[in-house]
PyMOL Python script that loads the backbone (N, CA, C, O; Angstrom):
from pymol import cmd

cmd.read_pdbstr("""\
ATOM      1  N   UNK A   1       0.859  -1.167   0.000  1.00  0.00           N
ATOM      2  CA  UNK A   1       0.000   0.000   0.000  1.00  0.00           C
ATOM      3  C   UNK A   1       0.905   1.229   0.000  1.00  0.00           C
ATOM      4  O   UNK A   1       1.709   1.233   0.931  1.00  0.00           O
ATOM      5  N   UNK A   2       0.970   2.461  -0.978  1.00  0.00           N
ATOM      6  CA  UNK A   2       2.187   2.935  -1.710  1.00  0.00           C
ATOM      7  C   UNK A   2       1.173   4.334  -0.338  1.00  0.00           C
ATOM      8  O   UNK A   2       1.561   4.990   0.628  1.00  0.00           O
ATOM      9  N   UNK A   3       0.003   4.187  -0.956  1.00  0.00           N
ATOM     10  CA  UNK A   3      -0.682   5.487   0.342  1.00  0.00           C
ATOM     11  C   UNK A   3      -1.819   4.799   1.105  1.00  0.00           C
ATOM     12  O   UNK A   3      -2.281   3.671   0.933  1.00  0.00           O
ATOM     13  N   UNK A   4      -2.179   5.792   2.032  1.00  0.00           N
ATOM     14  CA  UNK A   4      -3.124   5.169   2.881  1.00  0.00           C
ATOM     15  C   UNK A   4      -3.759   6.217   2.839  1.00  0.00           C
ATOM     16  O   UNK A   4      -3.345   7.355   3.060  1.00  0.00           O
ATOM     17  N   UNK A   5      -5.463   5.653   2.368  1.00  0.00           N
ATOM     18  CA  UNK A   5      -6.512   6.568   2.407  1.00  0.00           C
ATOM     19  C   UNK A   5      -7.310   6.417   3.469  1.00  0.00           C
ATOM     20  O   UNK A   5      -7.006   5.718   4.436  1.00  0.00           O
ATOM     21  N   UNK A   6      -8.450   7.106   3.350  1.00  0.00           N
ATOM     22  CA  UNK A   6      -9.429   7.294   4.655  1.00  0.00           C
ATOM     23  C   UNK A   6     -10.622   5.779   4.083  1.00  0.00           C
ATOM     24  O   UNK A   6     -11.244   4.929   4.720  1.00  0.00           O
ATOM     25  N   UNK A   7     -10.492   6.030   2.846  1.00  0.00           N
ATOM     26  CA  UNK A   7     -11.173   4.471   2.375  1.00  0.00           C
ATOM     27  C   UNK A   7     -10.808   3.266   2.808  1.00  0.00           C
ATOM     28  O   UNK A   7     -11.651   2.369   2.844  1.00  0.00           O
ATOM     29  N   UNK A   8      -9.619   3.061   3.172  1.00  0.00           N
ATOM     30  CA  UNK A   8      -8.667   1.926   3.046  1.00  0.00           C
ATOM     31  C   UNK A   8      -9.484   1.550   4.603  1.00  0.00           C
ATOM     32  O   UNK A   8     -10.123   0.572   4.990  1.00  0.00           O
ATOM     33  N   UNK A   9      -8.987   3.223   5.408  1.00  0.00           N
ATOM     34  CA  UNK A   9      -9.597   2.521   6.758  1.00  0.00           C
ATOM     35  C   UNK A   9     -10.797   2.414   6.779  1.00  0.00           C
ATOM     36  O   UNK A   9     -11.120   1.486   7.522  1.00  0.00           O
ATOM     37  N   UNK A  10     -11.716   2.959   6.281  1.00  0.00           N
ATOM     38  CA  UNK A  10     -12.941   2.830   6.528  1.00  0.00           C
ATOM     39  C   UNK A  10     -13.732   1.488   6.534  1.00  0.00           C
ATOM     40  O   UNK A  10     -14.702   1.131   7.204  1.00  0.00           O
ATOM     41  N   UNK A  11     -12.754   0.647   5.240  1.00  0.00           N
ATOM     42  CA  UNK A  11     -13.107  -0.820   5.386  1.00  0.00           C
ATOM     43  C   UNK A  11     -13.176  -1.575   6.735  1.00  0.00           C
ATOM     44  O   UNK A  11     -13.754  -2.634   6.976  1.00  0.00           O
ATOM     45  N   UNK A  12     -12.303  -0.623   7.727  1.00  0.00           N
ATOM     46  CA  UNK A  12     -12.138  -1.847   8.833  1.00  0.00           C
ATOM     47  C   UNK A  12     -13.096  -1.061   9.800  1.00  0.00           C
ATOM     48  O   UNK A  12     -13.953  -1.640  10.468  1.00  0.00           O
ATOM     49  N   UNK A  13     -12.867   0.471   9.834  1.00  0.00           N
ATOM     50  CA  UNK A  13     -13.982   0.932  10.909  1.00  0.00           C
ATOM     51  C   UNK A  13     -15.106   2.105   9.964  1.00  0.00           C
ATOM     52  O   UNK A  13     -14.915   3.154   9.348  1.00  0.00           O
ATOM     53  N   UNK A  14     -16.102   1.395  10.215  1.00  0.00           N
ATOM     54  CA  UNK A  14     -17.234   1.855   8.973  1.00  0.00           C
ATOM     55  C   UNK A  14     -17.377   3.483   9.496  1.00  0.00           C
ATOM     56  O   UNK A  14     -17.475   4.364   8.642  1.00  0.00           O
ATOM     57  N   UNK A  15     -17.381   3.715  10.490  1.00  0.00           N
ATOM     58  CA  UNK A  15     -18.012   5.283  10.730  1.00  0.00           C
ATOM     59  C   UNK A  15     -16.657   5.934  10.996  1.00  0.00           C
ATOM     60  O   UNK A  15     -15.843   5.591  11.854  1.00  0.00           O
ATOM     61  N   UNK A  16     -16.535   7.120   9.951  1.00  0.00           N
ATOM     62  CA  UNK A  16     -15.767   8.056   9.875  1.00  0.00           C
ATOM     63  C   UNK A  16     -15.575   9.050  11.092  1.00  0.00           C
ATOM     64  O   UNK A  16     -14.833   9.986  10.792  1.00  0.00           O
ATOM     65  N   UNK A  17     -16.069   9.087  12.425  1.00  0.00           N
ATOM     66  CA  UNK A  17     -16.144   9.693  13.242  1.00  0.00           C
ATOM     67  C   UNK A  17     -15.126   8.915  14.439  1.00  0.00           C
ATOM     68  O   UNK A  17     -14.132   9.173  15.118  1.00  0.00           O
ATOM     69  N   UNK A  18     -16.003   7.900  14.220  1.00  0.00           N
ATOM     70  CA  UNK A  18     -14.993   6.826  15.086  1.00  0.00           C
ATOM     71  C   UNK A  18     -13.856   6.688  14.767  1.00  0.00           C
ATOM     72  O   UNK A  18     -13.060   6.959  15.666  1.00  0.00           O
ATOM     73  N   UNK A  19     -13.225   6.213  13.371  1.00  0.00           N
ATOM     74  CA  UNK A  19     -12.257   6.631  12.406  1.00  0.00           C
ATOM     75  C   UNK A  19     -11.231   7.766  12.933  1.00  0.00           C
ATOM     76  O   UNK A  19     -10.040   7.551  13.156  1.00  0.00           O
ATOM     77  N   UNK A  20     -11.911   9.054  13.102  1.00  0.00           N
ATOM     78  CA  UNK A  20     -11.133   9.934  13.532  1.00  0.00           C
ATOM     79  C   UNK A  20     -10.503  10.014  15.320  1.00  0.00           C
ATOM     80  O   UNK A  20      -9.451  10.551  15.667  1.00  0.00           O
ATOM     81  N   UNK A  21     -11.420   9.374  16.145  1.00  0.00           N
ATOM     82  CA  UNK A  21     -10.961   8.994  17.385  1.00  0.00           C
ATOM     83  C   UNK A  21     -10.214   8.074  17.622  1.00  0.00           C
ATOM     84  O   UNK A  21      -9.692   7.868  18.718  1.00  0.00           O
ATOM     85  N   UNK A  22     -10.029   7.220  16.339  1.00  0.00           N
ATOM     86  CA  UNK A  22      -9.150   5.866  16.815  1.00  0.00           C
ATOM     87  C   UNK A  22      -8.370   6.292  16.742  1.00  0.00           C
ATOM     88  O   UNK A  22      -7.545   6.326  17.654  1.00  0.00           O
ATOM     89  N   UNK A  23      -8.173   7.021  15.250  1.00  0.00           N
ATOM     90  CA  UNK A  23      -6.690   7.733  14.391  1.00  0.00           C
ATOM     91  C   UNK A  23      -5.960   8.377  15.615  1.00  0.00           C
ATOM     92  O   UNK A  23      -4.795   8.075  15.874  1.00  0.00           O
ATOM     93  N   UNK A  24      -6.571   9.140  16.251  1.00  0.00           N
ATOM     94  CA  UNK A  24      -6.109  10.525  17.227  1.00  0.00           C
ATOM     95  C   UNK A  24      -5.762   9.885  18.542  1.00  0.00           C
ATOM     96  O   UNK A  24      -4.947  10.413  19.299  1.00  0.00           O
ATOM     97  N   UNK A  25      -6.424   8.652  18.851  1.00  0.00           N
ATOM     98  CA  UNK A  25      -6.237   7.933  20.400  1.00  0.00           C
ATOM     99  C   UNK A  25      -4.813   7.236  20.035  1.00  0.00           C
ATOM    100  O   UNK A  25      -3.909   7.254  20.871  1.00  0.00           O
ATOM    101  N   UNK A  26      -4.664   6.717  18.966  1.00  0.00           N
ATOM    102  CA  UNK A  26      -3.675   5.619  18.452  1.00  0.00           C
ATOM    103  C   UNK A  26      -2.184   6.841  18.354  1.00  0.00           C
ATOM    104  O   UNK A  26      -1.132   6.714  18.980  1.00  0.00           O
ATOM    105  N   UNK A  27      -2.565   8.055  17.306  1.00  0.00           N
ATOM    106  CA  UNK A  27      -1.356   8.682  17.115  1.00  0.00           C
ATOM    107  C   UNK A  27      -0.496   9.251  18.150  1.00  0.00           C
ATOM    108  O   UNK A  27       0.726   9.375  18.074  1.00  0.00           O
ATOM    109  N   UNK A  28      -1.627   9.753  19.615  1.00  0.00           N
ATOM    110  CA  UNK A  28      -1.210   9.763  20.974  1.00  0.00           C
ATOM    111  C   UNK A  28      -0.258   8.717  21.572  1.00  0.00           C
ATOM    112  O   UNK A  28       0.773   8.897  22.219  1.00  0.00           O
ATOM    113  N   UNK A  29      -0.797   7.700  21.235  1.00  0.00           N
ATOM    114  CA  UNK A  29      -0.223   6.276  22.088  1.00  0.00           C
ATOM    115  C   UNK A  29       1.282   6.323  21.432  1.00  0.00           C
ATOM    116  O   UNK A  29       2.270   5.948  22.063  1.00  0.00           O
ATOM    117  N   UNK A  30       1.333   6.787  20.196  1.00  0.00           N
ATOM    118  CA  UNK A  30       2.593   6.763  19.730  1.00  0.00           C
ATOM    119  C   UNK A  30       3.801   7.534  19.545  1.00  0.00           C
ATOM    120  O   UNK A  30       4.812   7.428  18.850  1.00  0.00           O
ATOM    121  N   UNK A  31       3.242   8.550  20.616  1.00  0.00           N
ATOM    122  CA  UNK A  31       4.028   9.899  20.885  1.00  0.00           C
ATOM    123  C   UNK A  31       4.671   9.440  21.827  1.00  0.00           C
ATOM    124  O   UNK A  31       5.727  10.005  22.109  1.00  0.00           O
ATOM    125  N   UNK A  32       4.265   8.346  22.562  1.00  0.00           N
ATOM    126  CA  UNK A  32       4.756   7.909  24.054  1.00  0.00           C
ATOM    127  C   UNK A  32       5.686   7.247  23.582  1.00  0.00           C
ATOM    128  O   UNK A  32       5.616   6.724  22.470  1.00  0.00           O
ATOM    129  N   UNK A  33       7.236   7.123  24.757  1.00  0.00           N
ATOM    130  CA  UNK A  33       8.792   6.215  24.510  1.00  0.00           C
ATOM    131  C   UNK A  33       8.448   5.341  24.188  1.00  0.00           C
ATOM    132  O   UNK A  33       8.886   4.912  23.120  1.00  0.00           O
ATOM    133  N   UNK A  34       7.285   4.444  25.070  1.00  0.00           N
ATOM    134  CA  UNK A  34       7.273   2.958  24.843  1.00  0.00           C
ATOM    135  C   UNK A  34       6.330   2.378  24.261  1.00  0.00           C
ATOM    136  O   UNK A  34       5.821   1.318  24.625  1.00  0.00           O
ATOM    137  N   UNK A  35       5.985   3.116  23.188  1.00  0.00           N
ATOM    138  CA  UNK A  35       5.112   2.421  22.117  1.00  0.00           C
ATOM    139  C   UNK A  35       5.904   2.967  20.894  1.00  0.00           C
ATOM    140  O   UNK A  35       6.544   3.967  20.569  1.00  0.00           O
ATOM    141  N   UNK A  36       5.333   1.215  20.166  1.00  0.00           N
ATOM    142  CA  UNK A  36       6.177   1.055  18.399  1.00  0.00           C
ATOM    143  C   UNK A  36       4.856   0.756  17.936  1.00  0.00           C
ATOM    144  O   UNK A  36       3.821   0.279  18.401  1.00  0.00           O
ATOM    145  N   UNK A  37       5.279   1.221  16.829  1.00  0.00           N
ATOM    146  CA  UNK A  37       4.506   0.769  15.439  1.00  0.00           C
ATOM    147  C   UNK A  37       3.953  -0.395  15.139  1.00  0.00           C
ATOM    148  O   UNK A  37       4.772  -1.314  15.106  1.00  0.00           O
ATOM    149  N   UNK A  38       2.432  -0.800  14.819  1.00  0.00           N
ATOM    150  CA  UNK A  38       2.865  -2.174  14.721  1.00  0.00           C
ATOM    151  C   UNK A  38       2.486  -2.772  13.271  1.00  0.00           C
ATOM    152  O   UNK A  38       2.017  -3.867  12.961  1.00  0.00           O
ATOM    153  N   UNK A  39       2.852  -1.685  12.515  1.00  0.00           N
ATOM    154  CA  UNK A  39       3.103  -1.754  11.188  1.00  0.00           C
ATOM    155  C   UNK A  39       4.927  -1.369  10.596  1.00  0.00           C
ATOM    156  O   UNK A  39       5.590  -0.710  11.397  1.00  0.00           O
ATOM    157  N   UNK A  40       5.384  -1.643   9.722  1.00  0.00           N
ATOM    158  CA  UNK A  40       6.494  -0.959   9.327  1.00  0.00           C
ATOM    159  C   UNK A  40       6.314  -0.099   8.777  1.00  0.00           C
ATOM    160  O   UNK A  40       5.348  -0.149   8.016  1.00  0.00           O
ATOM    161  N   UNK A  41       6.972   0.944   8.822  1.00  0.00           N
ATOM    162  CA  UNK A  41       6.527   2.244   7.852  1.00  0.00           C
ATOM    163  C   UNK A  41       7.748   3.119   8.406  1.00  0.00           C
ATOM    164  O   UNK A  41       8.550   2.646   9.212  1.00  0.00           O
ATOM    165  N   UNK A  42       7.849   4.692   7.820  1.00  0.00           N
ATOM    166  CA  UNK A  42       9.208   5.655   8.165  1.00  0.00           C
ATOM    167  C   UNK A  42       7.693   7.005   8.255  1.00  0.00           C
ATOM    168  O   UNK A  42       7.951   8.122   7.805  1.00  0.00           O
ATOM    169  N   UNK A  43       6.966   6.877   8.549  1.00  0.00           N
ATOM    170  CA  UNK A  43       5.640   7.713   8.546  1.00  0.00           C
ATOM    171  C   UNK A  43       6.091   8.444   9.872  1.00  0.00           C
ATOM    172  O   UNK A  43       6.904   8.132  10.742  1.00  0.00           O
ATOM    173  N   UNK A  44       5.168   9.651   9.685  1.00  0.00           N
ATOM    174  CA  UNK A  44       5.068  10.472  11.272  1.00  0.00           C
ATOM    175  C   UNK A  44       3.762   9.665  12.113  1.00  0.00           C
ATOM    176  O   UNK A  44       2.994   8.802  11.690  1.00  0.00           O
ATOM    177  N   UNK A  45       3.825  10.136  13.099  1.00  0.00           N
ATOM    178  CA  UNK A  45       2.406   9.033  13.568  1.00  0.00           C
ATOM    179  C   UNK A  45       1.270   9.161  13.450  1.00  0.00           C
ATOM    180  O   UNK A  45       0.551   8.231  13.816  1.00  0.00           O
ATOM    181  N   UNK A  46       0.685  10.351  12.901  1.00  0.00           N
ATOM    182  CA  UNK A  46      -0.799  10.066  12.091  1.00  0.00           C
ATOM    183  C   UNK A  46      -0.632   9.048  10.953  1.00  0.00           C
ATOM    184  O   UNK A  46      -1.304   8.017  10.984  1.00  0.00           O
ATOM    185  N   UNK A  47       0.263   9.291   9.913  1.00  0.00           N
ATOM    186  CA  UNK A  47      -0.064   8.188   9.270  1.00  0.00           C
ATOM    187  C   UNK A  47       0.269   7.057   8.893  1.00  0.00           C
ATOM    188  O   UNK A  47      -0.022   6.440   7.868  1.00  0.00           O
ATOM    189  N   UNK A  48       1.270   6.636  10.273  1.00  0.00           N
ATOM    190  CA  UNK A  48       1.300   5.372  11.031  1.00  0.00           C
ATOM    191  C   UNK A  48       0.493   4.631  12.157  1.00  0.00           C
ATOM    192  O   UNK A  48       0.881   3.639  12.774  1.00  0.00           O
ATOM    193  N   UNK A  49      -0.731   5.308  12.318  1.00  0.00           N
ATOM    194  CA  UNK A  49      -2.142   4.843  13.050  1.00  0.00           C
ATOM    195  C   UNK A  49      -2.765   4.715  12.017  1.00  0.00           C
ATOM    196  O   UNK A  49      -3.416   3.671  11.975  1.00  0.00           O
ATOM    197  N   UNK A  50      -2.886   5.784  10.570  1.00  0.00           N
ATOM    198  CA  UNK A  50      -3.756   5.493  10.053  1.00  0.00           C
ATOM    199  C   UNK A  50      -3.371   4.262   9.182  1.00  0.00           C
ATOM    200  O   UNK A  50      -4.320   3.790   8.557  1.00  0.00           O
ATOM    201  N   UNK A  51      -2.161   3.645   9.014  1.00  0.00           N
ATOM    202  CA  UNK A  51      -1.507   2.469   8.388  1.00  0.00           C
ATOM    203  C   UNK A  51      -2.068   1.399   9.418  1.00  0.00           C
ATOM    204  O   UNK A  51      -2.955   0.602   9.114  1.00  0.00           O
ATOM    205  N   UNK A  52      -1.605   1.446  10.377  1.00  0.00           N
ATOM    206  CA  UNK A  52      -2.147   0.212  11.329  1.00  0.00           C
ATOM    207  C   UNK A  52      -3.733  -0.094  10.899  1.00  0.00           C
ATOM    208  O   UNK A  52      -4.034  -1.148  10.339  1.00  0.00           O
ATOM    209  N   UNK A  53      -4.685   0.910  11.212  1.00  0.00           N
ATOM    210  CA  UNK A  53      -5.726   0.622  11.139  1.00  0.00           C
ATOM    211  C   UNK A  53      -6.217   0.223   9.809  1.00  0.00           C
ATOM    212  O   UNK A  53      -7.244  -0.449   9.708  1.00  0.00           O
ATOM    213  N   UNK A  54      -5.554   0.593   8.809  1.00  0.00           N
ATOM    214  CA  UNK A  54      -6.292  -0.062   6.960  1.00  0.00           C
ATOM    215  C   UNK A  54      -5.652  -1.371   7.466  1.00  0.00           C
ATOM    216  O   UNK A  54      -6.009  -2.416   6.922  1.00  0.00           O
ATOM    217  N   UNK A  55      -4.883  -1.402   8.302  1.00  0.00           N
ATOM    218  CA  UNK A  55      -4.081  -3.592   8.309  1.00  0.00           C
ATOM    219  C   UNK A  55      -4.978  -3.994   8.791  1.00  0.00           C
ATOM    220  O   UNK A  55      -5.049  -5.202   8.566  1.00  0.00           O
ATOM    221  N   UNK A  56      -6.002  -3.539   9.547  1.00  0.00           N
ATOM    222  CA  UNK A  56      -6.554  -4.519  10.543  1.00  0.00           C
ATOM    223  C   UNK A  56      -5.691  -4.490  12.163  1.00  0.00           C
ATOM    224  O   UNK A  56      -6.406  -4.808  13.113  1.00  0.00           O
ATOM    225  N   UNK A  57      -4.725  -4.252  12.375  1.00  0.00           N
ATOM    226  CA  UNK A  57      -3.870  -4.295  13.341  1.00  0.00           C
ATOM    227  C   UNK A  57      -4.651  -3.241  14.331  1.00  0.00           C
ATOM    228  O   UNK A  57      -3.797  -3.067  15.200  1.00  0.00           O
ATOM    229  N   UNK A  58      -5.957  -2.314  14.755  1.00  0.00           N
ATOM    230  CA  UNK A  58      -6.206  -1.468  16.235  1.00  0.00           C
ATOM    231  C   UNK A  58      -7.739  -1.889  15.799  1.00  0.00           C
ATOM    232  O   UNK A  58      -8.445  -2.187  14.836  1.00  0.00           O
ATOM    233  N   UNK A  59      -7.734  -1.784  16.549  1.00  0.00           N
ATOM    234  CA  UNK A  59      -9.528  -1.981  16.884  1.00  0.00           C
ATOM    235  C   UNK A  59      -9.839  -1.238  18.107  1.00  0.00           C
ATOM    236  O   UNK A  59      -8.972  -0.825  18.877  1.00  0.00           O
ATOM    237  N   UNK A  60     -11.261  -1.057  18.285  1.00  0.00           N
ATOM    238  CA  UNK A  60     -12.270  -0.750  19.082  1.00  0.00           C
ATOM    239  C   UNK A  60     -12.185  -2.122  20.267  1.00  0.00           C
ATOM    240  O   UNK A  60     -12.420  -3.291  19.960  1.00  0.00           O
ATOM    241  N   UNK A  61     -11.811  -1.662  21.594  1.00  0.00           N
ATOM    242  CA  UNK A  61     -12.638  -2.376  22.796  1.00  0.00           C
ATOM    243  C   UNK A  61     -14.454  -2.463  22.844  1.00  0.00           C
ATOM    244  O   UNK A  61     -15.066  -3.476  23.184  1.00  0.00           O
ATOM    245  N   UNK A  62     -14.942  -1.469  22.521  1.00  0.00           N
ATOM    246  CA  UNK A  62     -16.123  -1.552  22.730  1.00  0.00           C
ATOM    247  C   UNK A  62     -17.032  -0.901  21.895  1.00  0.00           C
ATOM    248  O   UNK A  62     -16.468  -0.135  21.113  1.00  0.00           O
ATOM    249  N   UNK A  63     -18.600  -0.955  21.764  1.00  0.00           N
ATOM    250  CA  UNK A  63     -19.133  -0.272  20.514  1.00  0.00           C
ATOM    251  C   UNK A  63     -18.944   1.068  20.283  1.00  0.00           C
ATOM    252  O   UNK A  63     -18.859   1.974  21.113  1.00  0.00           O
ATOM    253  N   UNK A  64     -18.866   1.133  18.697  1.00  0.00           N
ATOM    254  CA  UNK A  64     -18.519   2.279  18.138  1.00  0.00           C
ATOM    255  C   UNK A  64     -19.660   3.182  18.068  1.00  0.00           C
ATOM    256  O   UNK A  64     -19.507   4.402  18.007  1.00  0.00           O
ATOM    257  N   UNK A  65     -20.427   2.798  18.072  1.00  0.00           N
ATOM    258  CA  UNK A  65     -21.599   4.059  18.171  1.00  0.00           C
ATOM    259  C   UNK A  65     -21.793   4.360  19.311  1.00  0.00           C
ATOM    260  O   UNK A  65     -22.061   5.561  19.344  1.00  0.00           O
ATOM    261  N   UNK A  66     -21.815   3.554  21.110  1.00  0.00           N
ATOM    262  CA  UNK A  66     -21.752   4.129  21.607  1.00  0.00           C
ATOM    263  C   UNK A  66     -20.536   4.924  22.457  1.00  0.00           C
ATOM    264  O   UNK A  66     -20.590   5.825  23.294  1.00  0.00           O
ATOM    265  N   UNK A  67     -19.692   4.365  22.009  1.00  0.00           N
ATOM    266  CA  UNK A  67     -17.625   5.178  22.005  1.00  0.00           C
ATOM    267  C   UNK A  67     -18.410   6.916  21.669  1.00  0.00           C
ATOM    268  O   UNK A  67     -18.343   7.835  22.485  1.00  0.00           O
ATOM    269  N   UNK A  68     -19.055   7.009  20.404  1.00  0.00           N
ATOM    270  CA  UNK A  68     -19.005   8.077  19.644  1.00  0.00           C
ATOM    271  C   UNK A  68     -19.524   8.872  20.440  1.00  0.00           C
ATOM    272  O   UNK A  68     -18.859   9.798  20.905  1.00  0.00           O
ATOM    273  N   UNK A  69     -20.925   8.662  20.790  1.00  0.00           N
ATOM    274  CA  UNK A  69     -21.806   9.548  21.155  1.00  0.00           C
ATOM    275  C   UNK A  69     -21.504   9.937  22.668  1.00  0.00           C
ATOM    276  O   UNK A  69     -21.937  11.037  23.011  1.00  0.00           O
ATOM    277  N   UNK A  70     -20.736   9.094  23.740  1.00  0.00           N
ATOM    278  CA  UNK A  70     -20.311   9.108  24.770  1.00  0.00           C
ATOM    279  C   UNK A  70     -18.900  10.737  24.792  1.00  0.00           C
ATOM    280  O   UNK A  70     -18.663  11.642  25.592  1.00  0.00           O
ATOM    281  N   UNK A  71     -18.418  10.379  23.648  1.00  0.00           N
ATOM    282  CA  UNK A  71     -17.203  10.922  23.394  1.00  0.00           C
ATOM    283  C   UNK A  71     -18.039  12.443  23.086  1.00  0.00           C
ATOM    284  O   UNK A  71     -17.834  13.500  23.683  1.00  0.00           O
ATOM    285  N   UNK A  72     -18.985  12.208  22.024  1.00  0.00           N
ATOM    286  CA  UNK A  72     -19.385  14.017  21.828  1.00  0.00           C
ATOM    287  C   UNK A  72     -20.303  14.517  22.766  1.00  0.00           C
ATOM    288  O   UNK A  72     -20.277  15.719  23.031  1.00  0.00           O
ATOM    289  N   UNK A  73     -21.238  13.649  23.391  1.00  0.00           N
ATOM    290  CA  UNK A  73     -21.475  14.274  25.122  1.00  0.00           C
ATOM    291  C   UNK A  73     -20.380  15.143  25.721  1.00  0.00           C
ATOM    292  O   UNK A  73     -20.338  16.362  25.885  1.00  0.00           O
ATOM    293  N   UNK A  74     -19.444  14.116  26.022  1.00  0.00           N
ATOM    294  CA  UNK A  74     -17.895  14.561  26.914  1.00  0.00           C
ATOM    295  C   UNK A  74     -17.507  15.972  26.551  1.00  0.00           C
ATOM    296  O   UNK A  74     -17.417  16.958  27.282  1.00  0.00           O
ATOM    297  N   UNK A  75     -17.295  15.843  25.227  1.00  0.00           N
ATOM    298  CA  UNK A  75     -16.942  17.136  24.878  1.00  0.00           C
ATOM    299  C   UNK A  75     -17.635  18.391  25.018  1.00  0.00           C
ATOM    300  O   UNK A  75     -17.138  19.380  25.556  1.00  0.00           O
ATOM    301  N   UNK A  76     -18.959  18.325  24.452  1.00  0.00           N
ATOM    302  CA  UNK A  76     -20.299  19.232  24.745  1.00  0.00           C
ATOM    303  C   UNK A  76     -20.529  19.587  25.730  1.00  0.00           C
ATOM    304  O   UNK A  76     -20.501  20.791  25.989  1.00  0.00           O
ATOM    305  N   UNK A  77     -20.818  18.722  26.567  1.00  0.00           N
ATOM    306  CA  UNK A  77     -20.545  19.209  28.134  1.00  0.00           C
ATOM    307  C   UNK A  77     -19.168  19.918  29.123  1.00  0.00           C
ATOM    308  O   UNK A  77     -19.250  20.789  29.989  1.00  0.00           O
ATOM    309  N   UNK A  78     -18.128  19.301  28.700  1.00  0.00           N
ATOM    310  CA  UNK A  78     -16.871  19.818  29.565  1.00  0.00           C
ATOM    311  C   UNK A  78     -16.037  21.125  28.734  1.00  0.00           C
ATOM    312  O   UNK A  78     -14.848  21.381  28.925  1.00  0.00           O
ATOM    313  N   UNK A  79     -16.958  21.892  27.759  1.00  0.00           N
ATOM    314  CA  UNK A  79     -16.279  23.022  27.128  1.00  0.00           C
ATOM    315  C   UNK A  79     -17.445  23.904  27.188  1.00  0.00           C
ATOM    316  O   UNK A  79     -18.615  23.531  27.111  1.00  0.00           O
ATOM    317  N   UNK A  80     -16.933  25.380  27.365  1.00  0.00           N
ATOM    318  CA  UNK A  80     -18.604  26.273  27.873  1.00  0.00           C
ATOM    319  C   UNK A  80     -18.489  27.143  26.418  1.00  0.00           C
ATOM    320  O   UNK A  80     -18.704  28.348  26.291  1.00  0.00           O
ATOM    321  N   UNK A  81     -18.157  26.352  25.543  1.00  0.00           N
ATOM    322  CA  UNK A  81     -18.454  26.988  24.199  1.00  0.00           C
ATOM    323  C   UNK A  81     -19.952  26.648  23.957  1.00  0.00           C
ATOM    324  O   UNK A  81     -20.470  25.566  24.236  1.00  0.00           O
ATOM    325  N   UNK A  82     -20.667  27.874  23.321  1.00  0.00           N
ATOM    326  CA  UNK A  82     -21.668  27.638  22.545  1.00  0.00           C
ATOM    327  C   UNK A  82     -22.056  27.303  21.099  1.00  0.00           C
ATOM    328  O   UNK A  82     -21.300  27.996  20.419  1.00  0.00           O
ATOM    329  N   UNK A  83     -22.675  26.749  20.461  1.00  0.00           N
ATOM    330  CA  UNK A  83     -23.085  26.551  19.039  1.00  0.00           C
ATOM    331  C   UNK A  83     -24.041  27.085  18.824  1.00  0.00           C
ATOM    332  O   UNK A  83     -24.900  27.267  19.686  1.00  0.00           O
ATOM    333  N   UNK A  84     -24.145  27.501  17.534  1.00  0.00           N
ATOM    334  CA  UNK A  84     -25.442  28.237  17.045  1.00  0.00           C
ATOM    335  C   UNK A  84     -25.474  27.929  15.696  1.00  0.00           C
ATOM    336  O   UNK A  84     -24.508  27.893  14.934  1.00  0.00           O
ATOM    337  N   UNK A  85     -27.146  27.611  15.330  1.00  0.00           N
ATOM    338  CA  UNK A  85     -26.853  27.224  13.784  1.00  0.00           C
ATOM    339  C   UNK A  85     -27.686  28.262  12.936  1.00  0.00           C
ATOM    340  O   UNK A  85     -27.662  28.216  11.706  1.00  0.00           O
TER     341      UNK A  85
END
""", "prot")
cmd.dss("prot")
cmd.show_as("cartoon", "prot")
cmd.util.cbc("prot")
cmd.orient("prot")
């Protein structure tokens, strides 16, 4: 795989939202000393999470829809920003 698209992963995690939390939880984990790659690659670590995940190599502990909606509660609530549409 010469690039890695958002398609590639999407095969393994269908919702693009979730997609973006794995990407971002995973590229964290890999900022840390004692985590490697568990793909080969010379990538920075976004898109050496997003390589892992088109392998099949990270997954979800638990459901993705409710990961998601738990996650944009969290946020909605613990920031005193407002939205307006």
């Amino acid at each position: 795989m010469a690039r890695v698209t958002v398609e590639d992963c999407l095969e393994v995690v269908p919702n693009r939202f979730a997609l973006v939390l794995l990407a971002a939880s995973r590229m964290r984990e890999l900022t840390q000393p004692n985590s490697f790659p568990m793909v080969k690659c010379k990538n920075k670590e976004a898109v050496t999470a997003l390589r892992e995940i088109a392998a099949g190599k990270i997954h979800y502990a638990e459901n993705i829809g409710e990961m998601v909606r738990s996650y944009h509660e969290e946020v909605l609530y613990s920031t005193s920003a407002t939205f307006t549409y």
